[in-house]
mmCIF file of the protein (N, C-alpha, C, O) and its ligand, coordinates in Angstrom:
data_MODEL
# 
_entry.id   MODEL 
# 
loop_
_entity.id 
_entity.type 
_entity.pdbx_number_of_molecules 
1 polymer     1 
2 non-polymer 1 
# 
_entity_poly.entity_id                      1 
_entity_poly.type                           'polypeptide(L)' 
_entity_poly.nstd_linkage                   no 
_entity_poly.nstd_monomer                   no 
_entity_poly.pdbx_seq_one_letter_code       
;(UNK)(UNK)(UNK)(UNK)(UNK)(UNK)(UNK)(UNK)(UNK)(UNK)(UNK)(UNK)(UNK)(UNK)(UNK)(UNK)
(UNK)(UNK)(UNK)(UNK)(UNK)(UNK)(UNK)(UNK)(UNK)(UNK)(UNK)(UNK)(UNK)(UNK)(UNK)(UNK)
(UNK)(UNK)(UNK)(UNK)(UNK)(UNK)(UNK)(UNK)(UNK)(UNK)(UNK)(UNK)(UNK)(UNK)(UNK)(UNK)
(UNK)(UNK)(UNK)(UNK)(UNK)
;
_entity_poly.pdbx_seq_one_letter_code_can   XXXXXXXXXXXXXXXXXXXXXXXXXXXXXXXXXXXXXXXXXXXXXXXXXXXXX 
_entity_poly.pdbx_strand_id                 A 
# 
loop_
_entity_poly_seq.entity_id 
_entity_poly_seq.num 
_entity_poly_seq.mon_id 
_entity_poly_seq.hetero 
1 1  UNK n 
1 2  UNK n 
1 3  UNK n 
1 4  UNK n 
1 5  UNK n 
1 6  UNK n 
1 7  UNK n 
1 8  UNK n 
1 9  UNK n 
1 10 UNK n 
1 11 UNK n 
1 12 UNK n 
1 13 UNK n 
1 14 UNK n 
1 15 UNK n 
1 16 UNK n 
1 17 UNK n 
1 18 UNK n 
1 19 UNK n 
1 20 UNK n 
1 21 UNK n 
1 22 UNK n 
1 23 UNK n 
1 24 UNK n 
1 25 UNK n 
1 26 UNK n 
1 27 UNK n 
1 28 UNK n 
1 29 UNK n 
1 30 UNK n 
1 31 UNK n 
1 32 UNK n 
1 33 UNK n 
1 34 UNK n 
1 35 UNK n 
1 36 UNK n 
1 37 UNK n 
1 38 UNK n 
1 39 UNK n 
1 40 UNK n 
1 41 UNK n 
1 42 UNK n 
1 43 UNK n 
1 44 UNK n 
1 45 UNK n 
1 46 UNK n 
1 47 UNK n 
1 48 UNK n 
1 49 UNK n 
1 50 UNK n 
1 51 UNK n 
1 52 UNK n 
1 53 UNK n 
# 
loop_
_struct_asym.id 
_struct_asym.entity_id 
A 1 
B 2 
# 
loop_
_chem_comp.id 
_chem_comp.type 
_chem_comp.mon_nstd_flag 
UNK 'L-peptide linking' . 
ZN  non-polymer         . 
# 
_pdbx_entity_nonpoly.entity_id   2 
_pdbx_entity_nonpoly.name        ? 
_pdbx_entity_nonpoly.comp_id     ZN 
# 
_pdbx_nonpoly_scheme.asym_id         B 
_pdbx_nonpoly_scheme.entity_id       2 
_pdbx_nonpoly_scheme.mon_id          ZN 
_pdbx_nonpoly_scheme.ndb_seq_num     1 
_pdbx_nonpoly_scheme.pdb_seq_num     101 
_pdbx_nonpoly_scheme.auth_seq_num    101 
_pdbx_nonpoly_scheme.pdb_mon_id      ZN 
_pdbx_nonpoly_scheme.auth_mon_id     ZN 
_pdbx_nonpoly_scheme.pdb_strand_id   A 
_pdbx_nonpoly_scheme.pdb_ins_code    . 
# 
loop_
_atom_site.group_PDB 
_atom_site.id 
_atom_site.type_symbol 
_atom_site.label_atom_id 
_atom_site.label_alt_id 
_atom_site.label_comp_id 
_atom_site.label_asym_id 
_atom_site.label_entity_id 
_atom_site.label_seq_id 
_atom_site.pdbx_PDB_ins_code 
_atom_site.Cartn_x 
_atom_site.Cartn_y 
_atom_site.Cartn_z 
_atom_site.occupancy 
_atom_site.B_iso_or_equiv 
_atom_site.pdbx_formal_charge 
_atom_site.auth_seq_id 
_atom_site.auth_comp_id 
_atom_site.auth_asym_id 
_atom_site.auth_atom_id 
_atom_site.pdbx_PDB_model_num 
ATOM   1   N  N  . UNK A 1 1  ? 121.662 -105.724 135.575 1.00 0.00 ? 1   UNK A N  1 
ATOM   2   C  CA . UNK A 1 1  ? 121.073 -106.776 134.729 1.00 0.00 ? 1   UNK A CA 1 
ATOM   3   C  C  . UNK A 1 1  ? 121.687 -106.737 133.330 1.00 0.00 ? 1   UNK A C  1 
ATOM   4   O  O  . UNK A 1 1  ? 121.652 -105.602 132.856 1.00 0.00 ? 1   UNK A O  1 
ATOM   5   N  N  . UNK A 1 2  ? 122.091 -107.412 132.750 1.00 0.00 ? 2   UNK A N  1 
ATOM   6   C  CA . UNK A 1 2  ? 122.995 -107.665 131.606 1.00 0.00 ? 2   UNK A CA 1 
ATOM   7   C  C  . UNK A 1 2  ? 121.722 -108.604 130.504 1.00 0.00 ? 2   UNK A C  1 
ATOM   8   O  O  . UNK A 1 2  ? 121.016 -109.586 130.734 1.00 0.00 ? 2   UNK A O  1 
ATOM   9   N  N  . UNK A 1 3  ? 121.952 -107.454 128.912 1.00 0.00 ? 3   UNK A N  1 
ATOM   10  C  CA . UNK A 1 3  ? 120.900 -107.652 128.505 1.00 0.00 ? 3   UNK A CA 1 
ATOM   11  C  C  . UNK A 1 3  ? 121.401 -109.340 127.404 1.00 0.00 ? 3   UNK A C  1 
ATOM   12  O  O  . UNK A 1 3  ? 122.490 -109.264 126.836 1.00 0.00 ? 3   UNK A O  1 
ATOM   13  N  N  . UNK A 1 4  ? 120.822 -110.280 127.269 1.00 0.00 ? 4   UNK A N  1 
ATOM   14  C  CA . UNK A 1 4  ? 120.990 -111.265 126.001 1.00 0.00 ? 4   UNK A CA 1 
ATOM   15  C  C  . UNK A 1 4  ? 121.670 -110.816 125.317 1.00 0.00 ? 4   UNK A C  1 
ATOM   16  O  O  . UNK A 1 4  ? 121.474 -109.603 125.239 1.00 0.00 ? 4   UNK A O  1 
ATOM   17  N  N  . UNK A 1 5  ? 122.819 -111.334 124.423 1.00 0.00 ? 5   UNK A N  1 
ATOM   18  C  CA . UNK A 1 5  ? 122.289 -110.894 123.272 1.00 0.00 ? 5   UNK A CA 1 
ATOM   19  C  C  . UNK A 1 5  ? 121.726 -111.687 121.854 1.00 0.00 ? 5   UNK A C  1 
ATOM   20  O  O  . UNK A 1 5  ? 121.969 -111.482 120.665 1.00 0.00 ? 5   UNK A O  1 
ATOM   21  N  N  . UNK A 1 6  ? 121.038 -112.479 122.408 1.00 0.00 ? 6   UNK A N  1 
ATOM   22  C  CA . UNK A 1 6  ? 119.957 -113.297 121.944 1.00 0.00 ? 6   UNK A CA 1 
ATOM   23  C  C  . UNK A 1 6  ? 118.498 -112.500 121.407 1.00 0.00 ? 6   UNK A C  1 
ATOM   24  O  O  . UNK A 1 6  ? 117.814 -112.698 120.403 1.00 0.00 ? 6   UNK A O  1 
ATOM   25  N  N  . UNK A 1 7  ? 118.321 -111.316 122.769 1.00 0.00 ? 7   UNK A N  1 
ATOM   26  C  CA . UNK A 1 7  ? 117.097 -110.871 122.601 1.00 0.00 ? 7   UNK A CA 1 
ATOM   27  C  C  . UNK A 1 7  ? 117.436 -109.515 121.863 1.00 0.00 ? 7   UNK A C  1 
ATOM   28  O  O  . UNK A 1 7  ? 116.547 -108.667 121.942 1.00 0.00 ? 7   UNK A O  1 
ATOM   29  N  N  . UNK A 1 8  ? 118.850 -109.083 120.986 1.00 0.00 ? 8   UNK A N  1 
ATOM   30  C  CA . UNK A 1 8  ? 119.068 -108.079 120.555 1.00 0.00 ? 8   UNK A CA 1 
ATOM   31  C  C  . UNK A 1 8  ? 118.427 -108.141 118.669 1.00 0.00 ? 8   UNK A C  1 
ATOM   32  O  O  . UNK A 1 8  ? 118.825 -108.935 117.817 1.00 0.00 ? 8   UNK A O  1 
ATOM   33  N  N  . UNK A 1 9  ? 117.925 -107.616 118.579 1.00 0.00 ? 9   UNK A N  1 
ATOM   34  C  CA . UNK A 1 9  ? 117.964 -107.542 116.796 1.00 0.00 ? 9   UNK A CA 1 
ATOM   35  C  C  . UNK A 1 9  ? 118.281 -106.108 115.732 1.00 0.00 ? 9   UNK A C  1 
ATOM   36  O  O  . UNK A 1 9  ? 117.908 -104.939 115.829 1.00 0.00 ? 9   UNK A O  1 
ATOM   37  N  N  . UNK A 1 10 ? 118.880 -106.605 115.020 1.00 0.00 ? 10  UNK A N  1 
ATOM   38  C  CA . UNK A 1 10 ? 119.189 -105.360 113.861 1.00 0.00 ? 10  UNK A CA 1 
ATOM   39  C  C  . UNK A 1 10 ? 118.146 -104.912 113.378 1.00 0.00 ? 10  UNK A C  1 
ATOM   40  O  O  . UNK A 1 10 ? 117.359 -105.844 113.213 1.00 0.00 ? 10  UNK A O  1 
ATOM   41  N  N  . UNK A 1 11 ? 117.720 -103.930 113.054 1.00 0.00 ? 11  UNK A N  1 
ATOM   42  C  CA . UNK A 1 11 ? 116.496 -103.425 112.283 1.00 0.00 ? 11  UNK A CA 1 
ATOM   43  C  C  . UNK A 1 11 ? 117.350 -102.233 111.148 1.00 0.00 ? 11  UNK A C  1 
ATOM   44  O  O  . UNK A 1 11 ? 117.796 -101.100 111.333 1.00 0.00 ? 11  UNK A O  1 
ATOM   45  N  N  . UNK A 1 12 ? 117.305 -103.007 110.124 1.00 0.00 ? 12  UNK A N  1 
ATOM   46  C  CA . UNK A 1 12 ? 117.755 -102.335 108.164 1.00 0.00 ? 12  UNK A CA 1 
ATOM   47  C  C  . UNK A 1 12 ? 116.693 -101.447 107.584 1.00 0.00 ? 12  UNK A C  1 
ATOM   48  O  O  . UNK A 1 12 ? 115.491 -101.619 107.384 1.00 0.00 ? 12  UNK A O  1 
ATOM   49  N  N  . UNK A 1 13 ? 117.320 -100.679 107.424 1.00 0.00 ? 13  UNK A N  1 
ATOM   50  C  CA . UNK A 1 13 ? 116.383 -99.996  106.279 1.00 0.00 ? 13  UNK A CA 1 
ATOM   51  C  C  . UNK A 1 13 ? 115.639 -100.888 104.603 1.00 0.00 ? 13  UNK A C  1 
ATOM   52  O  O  . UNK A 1 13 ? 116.028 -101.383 103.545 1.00 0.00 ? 13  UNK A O  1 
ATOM   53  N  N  . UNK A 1 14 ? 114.803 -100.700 105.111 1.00 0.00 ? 14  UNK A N  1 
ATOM   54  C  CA . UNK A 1 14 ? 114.379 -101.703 103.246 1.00 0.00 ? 14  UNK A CA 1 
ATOM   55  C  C  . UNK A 1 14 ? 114.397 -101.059 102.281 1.00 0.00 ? 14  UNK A C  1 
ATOM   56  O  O  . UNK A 1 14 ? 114.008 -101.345 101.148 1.00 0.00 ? 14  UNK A O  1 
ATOM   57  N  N  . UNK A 1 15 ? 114.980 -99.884  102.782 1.00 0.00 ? 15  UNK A N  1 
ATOM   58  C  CA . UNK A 1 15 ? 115.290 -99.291  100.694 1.00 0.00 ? 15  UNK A CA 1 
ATOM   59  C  C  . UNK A 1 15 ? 116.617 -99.079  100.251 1.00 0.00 ? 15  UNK A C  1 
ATOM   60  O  O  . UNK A 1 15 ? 116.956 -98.969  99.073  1.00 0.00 ? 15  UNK A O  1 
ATOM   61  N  N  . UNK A 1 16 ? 117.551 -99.010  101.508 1.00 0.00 ? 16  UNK A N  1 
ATOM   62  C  CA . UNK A 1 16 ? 119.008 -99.070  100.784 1.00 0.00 ? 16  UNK A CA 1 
ATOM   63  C  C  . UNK A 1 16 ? 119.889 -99.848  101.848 1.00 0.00 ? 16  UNK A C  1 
ATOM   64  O  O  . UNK A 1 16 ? 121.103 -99.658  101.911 1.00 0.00 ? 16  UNK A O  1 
ATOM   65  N  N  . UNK A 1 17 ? 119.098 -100.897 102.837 1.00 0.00 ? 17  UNK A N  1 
ATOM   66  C  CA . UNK A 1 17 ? 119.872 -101.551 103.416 1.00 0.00 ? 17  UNK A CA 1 
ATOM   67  C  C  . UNK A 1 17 ? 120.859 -101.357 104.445 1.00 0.00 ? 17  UNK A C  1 
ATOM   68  O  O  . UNK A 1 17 ? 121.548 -102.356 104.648 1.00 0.00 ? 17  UNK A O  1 
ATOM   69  N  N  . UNK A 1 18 ? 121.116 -100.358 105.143 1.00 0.00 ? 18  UNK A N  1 
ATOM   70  C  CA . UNK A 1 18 ? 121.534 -99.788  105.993 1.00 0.00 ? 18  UNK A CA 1 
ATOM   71  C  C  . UNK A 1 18 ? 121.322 -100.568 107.255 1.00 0.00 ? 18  UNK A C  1 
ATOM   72  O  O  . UNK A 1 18 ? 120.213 -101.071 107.434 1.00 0.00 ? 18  UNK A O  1 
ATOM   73  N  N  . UNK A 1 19 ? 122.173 -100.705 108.059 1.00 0.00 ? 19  UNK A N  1 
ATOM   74  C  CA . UNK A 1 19 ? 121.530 -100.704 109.559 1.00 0.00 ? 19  UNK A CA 1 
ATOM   75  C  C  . UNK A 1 19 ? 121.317 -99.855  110.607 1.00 0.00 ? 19  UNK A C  1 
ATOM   76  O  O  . UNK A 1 19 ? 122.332 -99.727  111.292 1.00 0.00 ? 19  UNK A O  1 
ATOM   77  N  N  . UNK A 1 20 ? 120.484 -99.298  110.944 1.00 0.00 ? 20  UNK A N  1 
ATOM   78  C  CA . UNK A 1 20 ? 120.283 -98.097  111.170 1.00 0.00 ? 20  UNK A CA 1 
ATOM   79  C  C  . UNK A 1 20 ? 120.102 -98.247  113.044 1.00 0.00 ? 20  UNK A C  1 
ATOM   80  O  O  . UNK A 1 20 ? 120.341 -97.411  113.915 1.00 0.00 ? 20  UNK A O  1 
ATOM   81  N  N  . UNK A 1 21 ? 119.676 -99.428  113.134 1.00 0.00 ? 21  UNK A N  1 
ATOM   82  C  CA . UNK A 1 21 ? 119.075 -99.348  115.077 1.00 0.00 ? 21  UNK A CA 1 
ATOM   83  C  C  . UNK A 1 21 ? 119.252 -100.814 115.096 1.00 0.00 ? 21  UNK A C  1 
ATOM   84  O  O  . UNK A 1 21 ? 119.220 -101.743 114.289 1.00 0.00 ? 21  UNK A O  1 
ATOM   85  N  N  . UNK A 1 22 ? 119.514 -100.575 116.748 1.00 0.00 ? 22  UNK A N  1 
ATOM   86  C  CA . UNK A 1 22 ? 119.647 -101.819 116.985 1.00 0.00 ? 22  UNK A CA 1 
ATOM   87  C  C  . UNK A 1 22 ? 118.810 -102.112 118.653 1.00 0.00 ? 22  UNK A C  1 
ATOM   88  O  O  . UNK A 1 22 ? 118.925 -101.606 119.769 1.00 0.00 ? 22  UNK A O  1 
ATOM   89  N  N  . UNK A 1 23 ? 118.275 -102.800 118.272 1.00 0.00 ? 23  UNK A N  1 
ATOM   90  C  CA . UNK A 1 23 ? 116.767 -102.855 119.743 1.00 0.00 ? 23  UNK A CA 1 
ATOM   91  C  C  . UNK A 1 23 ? 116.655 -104.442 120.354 1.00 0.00 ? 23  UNK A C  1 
ATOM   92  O  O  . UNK A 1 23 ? 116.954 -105.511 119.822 1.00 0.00 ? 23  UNK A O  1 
ATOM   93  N  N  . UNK A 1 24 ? 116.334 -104.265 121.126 1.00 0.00 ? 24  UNK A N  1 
ATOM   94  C  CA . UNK A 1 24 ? 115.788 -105.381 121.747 1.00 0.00 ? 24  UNK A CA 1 
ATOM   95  C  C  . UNK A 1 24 ? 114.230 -106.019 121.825 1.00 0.00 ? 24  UNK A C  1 
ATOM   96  O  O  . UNK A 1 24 ? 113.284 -105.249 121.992 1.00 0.00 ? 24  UNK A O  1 
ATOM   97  N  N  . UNK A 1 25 ? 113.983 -107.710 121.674 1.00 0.00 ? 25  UNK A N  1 
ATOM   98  C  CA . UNK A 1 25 ? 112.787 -107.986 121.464 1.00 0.00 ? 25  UNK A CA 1 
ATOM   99  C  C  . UNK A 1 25 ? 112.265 -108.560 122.361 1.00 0.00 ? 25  UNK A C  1 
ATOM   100 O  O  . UNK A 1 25 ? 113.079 -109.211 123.016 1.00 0.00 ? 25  UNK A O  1 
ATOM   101 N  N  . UNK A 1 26 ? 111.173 -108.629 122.735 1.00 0.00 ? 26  UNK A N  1 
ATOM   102 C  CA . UNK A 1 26 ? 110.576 -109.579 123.427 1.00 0.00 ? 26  UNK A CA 1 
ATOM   103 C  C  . UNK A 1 26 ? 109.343 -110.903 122.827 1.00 0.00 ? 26  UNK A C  1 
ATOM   104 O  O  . UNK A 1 26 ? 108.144 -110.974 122.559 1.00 0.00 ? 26  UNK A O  1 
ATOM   105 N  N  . UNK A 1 27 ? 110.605 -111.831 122.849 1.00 0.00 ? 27  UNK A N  1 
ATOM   106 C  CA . UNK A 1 27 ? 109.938 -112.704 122.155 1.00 0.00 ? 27  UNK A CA 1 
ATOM   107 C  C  . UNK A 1 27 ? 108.849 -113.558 122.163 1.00 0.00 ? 27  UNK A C  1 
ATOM   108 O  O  . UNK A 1 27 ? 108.750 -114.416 121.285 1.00 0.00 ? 27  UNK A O  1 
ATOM   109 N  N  . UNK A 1 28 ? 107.965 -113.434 123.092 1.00 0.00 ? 28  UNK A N  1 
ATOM   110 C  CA . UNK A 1 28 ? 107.099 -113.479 123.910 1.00 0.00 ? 28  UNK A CA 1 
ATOM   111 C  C  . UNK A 1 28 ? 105.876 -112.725 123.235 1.00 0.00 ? 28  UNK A C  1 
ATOM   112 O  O  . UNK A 1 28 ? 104.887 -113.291 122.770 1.00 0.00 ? 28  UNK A O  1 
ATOM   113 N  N  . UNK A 1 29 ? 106.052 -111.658 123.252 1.00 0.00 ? 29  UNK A N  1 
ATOM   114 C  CA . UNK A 1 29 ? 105.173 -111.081 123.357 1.00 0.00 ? 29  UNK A CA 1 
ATOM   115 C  C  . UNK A 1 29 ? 105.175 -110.534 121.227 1.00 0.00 ? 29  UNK A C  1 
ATOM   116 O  O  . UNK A 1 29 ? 104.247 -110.191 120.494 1.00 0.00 ? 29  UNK A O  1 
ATOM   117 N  N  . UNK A 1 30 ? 106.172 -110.655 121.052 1.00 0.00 ? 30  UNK A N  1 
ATOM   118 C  CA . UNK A 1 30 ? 106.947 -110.637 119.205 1.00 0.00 ? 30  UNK A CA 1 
ATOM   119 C  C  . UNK A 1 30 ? 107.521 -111.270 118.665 1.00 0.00 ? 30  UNK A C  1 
ATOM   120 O  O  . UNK A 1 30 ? 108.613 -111.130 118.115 1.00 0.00 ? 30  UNK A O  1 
ATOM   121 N  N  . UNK A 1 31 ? 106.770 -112.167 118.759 1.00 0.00 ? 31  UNK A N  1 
ATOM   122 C  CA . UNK A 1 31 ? 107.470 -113.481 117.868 1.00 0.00 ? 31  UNK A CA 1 
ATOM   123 C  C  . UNK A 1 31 ? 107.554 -113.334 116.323 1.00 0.00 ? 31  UNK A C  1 
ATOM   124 O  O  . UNK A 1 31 ? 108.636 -113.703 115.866 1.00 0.00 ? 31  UNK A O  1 
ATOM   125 N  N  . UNK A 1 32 ? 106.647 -112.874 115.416 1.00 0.00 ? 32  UNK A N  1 
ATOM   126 C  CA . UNK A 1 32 ? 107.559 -112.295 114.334 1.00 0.00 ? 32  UNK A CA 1 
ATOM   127 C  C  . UNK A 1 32 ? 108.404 -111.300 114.083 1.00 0.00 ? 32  UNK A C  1 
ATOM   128 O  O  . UNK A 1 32 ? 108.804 -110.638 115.041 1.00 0.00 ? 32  UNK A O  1 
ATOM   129 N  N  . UNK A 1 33 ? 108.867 -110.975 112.703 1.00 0.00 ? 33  UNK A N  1 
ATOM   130 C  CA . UNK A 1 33 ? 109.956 -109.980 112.391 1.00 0.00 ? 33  UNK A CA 1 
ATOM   131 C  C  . UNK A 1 33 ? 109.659 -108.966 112.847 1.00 0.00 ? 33  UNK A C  1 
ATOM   132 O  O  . UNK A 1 33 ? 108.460 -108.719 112.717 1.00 0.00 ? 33  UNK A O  1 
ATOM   133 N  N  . UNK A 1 34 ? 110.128 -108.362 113.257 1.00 0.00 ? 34  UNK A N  1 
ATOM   134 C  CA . UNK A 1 34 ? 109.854 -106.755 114.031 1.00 0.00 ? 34  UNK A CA 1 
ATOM   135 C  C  . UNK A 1 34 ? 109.786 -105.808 112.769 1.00 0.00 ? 34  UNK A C  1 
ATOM   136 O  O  . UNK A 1 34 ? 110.717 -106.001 111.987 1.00 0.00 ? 34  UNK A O  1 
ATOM   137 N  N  . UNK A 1 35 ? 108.710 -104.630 112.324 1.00 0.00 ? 35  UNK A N  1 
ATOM   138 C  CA . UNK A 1 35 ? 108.874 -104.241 110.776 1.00 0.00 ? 35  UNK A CA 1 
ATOM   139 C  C  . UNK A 1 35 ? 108.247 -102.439 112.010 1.00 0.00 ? 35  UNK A C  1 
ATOM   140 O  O  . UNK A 1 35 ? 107.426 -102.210 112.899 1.00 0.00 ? 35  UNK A O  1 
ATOM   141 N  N  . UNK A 1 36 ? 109.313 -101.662 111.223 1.00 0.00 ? 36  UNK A N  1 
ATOM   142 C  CA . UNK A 1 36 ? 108.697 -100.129 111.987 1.00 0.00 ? 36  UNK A CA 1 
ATOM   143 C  C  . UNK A 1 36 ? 109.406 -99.194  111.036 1.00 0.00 ? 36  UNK A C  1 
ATOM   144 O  O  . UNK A 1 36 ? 110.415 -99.272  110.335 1.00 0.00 ? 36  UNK A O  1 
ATOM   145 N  N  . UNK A 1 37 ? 108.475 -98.270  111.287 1.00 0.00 ? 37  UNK A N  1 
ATOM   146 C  CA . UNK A 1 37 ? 108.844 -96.784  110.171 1.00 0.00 ? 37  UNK A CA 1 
ATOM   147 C  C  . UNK A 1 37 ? 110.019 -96.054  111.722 1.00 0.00 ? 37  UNK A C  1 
ATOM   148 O  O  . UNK A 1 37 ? 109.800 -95.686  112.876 1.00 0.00 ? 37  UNK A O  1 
ATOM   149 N  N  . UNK A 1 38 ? 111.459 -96.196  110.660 1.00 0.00 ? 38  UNK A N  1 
ATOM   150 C  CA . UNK A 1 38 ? 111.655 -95.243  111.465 1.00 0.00 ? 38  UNK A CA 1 
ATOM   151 C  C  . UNK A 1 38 ? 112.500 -94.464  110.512 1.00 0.00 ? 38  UNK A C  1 
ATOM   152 O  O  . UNK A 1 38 ? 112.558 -94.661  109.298 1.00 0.00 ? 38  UNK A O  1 
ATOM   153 N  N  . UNK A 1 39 ? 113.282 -93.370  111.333 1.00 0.00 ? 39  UNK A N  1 
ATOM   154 C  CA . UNK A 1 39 ? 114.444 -92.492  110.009 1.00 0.00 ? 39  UNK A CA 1 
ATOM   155 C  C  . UNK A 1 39 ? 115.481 -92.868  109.760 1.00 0.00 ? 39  UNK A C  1 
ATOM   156 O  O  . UNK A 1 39 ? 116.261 -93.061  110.693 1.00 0.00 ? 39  UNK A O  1 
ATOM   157 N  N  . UNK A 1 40 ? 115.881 -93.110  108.444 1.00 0.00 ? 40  UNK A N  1 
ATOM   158 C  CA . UNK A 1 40 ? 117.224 -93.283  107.717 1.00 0.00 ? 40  UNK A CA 1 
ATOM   159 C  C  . UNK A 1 40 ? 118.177 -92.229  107.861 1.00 0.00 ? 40  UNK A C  1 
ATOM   160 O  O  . UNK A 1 40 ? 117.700 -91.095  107.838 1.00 0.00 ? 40  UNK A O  1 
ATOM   161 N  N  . UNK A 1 41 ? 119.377 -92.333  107.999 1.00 0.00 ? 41  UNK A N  1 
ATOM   162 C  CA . UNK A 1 41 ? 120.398 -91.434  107.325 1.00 0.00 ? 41  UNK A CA 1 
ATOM   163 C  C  . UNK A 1 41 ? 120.650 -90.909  106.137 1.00 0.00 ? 41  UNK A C  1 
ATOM   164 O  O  . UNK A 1 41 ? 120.803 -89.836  105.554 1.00 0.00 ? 41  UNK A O  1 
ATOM   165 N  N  . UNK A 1 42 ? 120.631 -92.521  105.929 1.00 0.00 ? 42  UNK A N  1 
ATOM   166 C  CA . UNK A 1 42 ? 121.375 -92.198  104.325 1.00 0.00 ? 42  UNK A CA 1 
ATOM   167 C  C  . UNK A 1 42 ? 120.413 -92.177  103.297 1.00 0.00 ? 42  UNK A C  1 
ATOM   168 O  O  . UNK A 1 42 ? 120.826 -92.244  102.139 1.00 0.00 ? 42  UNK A O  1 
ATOM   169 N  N  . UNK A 1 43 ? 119.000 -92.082  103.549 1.00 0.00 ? 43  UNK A N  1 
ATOM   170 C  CA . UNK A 1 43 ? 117.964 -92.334  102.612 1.00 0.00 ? 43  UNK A CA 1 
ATOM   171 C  C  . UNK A 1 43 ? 117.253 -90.744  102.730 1.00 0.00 ? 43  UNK A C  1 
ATOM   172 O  O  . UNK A 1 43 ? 116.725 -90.197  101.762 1.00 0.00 ? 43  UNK A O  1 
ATOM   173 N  N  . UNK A 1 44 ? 117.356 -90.072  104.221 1.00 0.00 ? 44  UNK A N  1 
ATOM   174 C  CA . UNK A 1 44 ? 117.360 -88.787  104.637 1.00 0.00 ? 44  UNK A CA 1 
ATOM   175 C  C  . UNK A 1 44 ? 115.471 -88.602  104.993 1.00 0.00 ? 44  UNK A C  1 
ATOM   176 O  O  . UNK A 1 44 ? 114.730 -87.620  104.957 1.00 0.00 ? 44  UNK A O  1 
ATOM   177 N  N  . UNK A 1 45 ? 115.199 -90.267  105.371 1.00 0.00 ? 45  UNK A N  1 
ATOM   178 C  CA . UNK A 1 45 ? 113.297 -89.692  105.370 1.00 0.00 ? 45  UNK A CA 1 
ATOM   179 C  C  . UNK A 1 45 ? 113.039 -91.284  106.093 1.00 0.00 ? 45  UNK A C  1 
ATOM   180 O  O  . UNK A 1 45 ? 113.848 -92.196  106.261 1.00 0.00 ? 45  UNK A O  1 
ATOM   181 N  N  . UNK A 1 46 ? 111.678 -91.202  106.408 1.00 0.00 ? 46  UNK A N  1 
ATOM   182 C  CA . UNK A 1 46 ? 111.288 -92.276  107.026 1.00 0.00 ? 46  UNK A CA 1 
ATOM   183 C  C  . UNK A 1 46 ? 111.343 -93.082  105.916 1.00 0.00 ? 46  UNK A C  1 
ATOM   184 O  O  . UNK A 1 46 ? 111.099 -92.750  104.756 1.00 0.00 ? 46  UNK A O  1 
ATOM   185 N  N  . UNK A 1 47 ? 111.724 -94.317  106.389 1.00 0.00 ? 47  UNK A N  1 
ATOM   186 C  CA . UNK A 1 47 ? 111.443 -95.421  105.850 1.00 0.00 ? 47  UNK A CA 1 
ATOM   187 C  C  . UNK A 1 47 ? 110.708 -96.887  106.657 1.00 0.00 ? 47  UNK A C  1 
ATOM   188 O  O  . UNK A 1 47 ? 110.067 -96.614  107.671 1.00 0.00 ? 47  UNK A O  1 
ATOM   189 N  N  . UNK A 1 48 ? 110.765 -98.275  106.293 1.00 0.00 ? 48  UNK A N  1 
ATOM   190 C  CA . UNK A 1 48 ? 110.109 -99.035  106.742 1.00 0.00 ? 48  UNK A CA 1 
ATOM   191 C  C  . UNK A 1 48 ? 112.124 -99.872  106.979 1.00 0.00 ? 48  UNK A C  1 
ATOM   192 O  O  . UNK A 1 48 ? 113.097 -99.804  106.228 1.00 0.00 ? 48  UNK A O  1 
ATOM   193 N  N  . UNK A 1 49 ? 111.965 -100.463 108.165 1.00 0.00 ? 49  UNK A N  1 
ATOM   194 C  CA . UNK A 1 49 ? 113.156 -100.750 108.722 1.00 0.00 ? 49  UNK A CA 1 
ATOM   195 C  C  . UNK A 1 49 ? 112.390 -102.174 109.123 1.00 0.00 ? 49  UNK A C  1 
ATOM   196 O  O  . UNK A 1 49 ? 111.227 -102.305 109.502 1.00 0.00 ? 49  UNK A O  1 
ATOM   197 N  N  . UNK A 1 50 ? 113.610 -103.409 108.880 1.00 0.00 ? 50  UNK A N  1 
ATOM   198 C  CA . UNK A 1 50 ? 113.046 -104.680 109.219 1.00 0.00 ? 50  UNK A CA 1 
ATOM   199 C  C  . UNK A 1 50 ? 114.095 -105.006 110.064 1.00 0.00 ? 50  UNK A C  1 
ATOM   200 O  O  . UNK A 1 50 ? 114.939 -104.194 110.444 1.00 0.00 ? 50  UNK A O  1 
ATOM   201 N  N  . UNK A 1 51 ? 114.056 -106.345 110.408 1.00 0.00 ? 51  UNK A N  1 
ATOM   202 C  CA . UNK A 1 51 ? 114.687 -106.861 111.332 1.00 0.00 ? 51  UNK A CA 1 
ATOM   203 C  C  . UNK A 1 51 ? 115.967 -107.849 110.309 1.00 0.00 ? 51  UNK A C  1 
ATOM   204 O  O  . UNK A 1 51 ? 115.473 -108.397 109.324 1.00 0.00 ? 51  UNK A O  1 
ATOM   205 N  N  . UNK A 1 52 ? 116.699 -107.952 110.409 1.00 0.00 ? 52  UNK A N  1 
ATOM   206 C  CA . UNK A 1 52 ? 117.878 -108.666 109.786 1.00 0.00 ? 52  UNK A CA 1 
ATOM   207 C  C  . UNK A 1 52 ? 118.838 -109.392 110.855 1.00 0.00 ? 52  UNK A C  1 
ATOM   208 O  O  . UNK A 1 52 ? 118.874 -109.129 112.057 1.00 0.00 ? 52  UNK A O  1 
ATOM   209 N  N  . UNK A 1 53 ? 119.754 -110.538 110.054 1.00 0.00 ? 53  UNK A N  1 
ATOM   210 C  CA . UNK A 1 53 ? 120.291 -111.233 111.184 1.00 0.00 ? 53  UNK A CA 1 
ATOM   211 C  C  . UNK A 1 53 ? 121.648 -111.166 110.711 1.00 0.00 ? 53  UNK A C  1 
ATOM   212 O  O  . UNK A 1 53 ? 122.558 -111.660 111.376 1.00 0.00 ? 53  UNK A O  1 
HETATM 213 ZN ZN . ZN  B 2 .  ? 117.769 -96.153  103.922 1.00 0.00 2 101 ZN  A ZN 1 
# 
């Protein structure tokens, strides 16, 4: 099964902009911006990571 890549989105770090992951959505069920704490690299700590296009 070969995934979209429609249903792929970037998720950035919101404190220094990074792109850090890249996930898939279901739009269906997440129709807004996808917003999750996850870990930075370059920030070296959790942060809040959004969705960017
Ligand atoms: Zn960061």
């Amino acid at each position: 099964m070969a995934i979209s890549k429609r249903d792929q989105v970037i998720l950035a770090c919101t404190e220094c902009g990074e792109h850090n992951y890249i996930t898939d959505r279901n739009k269906k069920l997440h129709p807004n911006k996808m917003e999750k704490m996850k870990f930075c690299r370059r920030c070296n700590k959790m942060t809040l990571h959004k969705e960017c296009k």
